[in-house]
C-alpha positions in Angstrom: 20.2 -38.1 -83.5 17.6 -35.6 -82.1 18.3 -32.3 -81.2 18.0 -31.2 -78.0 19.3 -33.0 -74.4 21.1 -36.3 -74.6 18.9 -38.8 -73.1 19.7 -40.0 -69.4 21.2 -43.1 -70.9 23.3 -42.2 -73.2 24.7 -39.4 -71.2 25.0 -42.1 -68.6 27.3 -44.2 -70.5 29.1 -42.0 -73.0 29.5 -38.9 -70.8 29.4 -39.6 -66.9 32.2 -42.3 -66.6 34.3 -39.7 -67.7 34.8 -37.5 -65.0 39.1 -36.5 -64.8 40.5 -37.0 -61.5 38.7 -37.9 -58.0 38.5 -34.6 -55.4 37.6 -34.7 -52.2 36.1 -30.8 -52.5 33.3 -31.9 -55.0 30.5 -32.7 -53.1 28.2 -32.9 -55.6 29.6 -34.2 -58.8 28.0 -34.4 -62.2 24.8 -36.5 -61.4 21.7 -37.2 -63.6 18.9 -34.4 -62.2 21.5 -32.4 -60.8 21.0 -28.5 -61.8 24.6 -27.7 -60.7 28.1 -28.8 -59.1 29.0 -27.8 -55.6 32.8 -27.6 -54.9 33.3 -27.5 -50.5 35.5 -24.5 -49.8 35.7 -25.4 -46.0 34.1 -21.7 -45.2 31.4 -21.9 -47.9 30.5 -24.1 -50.6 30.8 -22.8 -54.2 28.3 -23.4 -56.6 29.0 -24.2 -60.9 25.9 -24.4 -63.7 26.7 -24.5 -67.0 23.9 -24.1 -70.0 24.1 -23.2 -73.5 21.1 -21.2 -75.3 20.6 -23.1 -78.5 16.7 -23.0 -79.3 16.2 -18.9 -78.6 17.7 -16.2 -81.2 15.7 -13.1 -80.0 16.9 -12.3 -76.2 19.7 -15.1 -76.3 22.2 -13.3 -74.1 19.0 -12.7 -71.2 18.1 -16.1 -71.5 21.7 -17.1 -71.1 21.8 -15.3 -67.9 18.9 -16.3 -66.1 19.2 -19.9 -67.1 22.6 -20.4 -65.5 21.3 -18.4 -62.1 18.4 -20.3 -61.9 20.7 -23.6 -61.8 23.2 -21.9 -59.3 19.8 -21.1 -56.9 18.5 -24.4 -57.4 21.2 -25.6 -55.5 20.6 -22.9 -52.8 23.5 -20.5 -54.4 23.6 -16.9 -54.6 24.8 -16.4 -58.3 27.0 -13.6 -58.2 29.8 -14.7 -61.5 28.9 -15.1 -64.8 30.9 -16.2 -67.9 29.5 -16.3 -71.5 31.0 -17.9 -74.6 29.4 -16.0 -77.3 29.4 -18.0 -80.9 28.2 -16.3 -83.8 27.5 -17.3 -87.6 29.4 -15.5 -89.7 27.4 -12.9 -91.4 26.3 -11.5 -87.9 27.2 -7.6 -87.7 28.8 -5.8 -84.7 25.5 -4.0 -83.7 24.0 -7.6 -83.1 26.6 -8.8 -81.6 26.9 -5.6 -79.4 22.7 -6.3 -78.0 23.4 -10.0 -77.0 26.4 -8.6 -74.9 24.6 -5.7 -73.8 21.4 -7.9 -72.7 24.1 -10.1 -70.5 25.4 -7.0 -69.0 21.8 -5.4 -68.2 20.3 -9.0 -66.7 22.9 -9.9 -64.8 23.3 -5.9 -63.2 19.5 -6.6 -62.7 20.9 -9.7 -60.7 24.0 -8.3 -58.9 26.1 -10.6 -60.6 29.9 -9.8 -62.2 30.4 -10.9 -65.4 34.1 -11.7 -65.2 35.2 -13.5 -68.2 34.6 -15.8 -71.6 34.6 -15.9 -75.2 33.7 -14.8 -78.7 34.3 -15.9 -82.2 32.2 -16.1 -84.9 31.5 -19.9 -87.1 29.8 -20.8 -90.2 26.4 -21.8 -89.1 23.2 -19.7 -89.0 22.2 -19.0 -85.4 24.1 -17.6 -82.6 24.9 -19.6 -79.4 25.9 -19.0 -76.0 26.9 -20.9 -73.4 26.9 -19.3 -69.8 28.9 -20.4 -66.9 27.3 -19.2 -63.1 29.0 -19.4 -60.5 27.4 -18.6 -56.7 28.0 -19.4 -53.1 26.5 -20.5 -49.8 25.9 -22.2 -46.7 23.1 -24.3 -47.1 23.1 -26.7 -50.1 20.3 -28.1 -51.3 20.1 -31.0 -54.4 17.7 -32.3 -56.8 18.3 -36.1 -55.1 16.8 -35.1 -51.4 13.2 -35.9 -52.2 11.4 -38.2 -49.7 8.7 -40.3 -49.9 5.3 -38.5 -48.8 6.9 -34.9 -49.4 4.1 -32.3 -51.2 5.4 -31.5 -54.8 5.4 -27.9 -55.0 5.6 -25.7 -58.7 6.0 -22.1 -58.6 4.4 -20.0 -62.0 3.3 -22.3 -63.9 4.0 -24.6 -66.9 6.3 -23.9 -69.9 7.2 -20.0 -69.5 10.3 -20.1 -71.5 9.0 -22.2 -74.3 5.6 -19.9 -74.3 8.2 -16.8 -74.9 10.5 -18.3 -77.2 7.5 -19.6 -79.0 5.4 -16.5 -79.3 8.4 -14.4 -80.3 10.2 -16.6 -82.6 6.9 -18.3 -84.8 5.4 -14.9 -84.7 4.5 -14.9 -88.1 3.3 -18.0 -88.1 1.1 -17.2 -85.0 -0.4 -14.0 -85.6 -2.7 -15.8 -88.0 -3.7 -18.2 -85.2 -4.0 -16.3 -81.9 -4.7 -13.3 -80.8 -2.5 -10.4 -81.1 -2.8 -9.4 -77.8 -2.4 -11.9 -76.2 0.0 -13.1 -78.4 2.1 -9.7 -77.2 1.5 -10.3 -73.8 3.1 -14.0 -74.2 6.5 -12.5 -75.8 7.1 -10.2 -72.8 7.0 -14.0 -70.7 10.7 -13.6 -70.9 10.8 -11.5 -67.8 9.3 -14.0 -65.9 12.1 -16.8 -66.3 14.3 -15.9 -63.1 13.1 -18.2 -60.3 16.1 -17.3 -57.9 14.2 -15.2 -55.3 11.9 -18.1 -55.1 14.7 -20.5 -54.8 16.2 -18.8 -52.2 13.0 -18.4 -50.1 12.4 -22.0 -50.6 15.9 -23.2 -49.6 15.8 -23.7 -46.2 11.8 -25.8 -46.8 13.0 -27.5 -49.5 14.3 -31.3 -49.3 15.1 -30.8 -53.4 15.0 -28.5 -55.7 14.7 -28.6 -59.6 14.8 -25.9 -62.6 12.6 -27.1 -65.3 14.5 -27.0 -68.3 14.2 -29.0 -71.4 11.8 -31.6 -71.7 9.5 -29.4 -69.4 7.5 -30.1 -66.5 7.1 -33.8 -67.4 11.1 -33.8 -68.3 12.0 -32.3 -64.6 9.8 -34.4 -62.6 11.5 -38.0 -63.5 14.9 -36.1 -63.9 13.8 -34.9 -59.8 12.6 -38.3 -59.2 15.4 -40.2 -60.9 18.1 -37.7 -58.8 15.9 -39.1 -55.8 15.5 -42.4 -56.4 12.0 -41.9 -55.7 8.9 -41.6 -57.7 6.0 -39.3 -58.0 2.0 -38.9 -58.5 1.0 -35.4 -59.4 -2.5 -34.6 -60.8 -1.7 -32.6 -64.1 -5.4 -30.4 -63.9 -3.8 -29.2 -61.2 -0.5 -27.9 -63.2 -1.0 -24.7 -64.1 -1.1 -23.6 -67.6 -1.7 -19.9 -68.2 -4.1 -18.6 -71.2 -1.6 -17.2 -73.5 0.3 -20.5 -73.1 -2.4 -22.8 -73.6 -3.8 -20.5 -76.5 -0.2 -20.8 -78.2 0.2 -24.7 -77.9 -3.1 -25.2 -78.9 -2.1 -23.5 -82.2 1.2 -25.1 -83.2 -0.2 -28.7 -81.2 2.6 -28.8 -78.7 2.3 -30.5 -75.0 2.9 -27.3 -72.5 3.8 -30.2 -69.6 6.7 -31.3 -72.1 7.8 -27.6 -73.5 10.8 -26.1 -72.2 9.9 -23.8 -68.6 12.2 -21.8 -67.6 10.8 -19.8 -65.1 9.1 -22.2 -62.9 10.6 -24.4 -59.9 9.7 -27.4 -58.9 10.1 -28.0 -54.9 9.7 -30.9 -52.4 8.9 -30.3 -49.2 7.5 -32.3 -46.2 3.9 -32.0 -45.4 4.1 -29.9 -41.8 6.1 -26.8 -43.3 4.5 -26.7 -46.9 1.9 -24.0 -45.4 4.6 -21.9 -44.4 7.1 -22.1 -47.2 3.4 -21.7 -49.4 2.9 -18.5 -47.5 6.7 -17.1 -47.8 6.2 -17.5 -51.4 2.9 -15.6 -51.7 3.6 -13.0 -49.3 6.9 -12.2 -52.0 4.0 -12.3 -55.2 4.9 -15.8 -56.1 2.2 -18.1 -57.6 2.3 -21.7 -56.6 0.7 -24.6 -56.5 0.8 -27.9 -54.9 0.7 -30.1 -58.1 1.4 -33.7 -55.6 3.8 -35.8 -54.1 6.7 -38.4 -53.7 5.3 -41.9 -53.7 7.0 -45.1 -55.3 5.5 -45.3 -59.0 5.9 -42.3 -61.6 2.4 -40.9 -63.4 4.0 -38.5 -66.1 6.2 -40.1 -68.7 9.2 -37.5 -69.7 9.3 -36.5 -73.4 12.0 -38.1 -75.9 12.5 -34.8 -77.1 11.5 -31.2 -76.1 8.5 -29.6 -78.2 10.2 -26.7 -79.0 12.9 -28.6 -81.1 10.1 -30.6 -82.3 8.3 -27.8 -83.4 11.4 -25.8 -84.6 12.3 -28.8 -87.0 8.9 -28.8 -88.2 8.7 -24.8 -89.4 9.4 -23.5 -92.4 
């Protein structure tokens, strides 16, 4: 078995059927494509994202933070609670332990969210994990599965964010005798760029869906989008964009940025009269985007089996 996401199939047989008992207050249920649950309160609708952070080690506990609120705004939410279960190897020592938690705290302060509970025990394996649970409300919900044919396929940033920090942080060593230490520098403080709620929140009431480019990349979240949808897509990948530190990094370790993890960036649908506007919103607030294509019935970009930075992880020494 590969590491990394469960592929759509087997998720879809071994996990989905399995779902406890029917409530009418789940709107959304678990759904391939779907960043998050939303539960209808009858005055506001709650929304649930759950993520562990398994391929990071520096930073884990910001990356756990900002992954789950990106979920929770991909679905329109404000996150505002935030639960972490913390699981360490063994020989980790209490200042270590006391950064990860500290880095939660600090990120999601920056965020306005409460951390209000979770867990912590140490195991005998050699990396830590945590797995965050956000949870956010509000009125207008928006789903990965809303797509419609001829909407413009919007992507904010740019390709492979996370992976380009986790990369040029973690395989330092390795890199620093392959790119340049500047901009190898410049690449590791990519972390700060992973939230994508503000833009998810401007986009909300544009966007017919909205997706958080996880795993398998930007390839990975456009057929997960599409899938959700029932629709398919034609994008032109020139027009994708790839900054120079990233491109400079998976040019080095020959990884696919479109199929590296990215965090960071958000893919939207929106029809073609308001994309100018929602385009403008965005880069009035100092966020890069780009219109990369759009809903049609065929599919263009095949999703990876597996995410690069597993792949490249399993191949390091």
């Amino acid at each position: 078995m590969m590491r990394g996401k469960l592929d759509p199939e087997r998720l879809k047989n071994l996990v989905m059927p399995y779902l406890g008992a029917l409530n009418p207050m789940v709107c959304v249920p678990p759904r391939l494509g779907e960043d998050a649950a939303v539960i209808d309160l009858g005055c506001t609708y709650l929304v649930l994202a759950s993520d562990p952070i398994t391929g990071a080690i520096d930073n884990i506990g910001m990356y756990s933070v900002n992954v789950n609120a990106n979920d929770v705004a991909c679905m329109g939410g404000t996150p505002q609670f935030f639960l972490s279960v913390i699981l360490l190897p063994e020989a980790y020592t209490d200042s270590q332990l006391q950064k990860i938690a500290s880095d939660i705290s600090n990120e999601a302060k920056t965020l306005n969210v409460a951390i209000v509970g979770g867990h912590t025990e140490t195991f005998p394996f050699d990396d830590p994990i945590v797995v965050g649970t956000m949870v956010g409300t509000t009125d207008t919900v928006v789903t990965s599965a809303g797509a419609h044919f001829g909407d413009n396929i919007l992507l904010t940033k740019g390709a492979a964010i996370e992976g380009t920090s986790i990369l040029a942080t973690d395989l330092y060593d390795v890199l620093k005798e392959k790119v340049d230490l500047h901009l190898l520098k410049r690449a590791q403080k990519y972390l700060a760029r992973i939230s994508v709620v503000e833009e998810a929140l401007l986009s909300r009431e544009y966007a017919t869906a909205m997706h958080d480019p996880t795993e398998g990349g930007i390839a990975g979240a456009l057929n997960e989008l599409a899938d959700a949808s029932k629709v398919g897509f034609s994008v032109d990948t020139d027009k994708i964009p790839v900054s120079q530190e990233t491109r400079a990094i998976c040019s080095a370790l020959s990884v696919d940025p479109l199929r590296l993890i990215s965090s960071g960036s958000l893919l939207i649908t929106v029809p073609k009269n308001t994309t100018p506007d929602l385009v403008e919103s965005l880069k009035k607030n100092g966020i890069p985007v780009a219109i990369i294509g759009e809903i049609t019935e065929g599919r263009n970009l095949e999703p990876a089996k597996q995410d690069e930075l597993w792949r490249i992880l399993e191949e390091s020494p």
